[in-house]
C-alpha positions in Angstrom: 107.4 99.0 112.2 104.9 96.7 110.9 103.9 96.0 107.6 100.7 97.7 108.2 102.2 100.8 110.3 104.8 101.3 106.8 101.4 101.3 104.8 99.6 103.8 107.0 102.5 106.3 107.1 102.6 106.0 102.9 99.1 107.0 102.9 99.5 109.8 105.4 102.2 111.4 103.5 101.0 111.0 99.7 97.7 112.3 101.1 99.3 115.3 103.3 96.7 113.7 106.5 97.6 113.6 109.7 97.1 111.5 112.9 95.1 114.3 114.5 92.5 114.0 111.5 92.3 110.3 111.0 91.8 110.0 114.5 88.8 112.5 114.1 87.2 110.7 111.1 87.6 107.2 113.2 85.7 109.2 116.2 89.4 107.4 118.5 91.2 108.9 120.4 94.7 110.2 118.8 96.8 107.7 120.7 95.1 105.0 119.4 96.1 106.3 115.8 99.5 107.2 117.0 100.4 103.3 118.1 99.2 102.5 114.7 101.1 104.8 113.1 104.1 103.4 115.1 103.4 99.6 114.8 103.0 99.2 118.3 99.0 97.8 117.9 96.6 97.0 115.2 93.2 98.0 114.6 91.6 96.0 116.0 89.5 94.0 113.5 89.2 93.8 109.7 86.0 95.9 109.9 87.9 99.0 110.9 90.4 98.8 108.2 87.7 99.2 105.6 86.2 101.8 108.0 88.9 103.9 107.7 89.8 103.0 103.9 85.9 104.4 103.3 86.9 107.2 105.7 89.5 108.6 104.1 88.4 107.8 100.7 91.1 105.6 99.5 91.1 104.5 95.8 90.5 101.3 95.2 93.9 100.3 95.2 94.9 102.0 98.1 92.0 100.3 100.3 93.5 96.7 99.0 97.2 97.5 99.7 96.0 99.2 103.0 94.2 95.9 103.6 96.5 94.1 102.5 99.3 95.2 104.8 96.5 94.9 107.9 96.5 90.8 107.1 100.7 90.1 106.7 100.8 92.3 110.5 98.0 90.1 111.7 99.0 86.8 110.5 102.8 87.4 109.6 104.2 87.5 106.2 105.4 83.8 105.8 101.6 82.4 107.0 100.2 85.4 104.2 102.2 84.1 101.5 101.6 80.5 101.9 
């Protein structure tokens, strides 16, 4: 699971969301938000991470940590903390 998957699935359970209705707010098909959910892909650019943090109306610091965890799956957590 990726750093960015872990993330995702946080936010989905605090929040009581699921896959179905993130994928409804993104207008993408559940599958996509499934393999996110999973770690198997990433979105796939920066833009749609703070589309969906706008989407689902994510504090402030939940839109940074989501972010967050998008850039150490991207680049990799040793390259992120360097």
């Amino acid at each position: 699971m990726s750093e960015f998957s872990s993330c995702l699935n946080d936010i989905k359970e605090e929040r009581g969301i699921t896959s179905a209705l993130i994928a409804q707010v993104m207008e993408v098909d559940v599958s996509v938000i499934y393999r996110w959910v999973k770690g198997e892909r990433l979105p796939n650019s920066y833009d749609k991470v703070k589309m969906l943090a706008e989407k689902l109306k994510l504090s402030h610091g939940e839109s940074i940590r989501l972010r967050e965890a998008y850039e150490i799956s991207s680049i990799g957590e040793v390259k992120y903390k360097s």
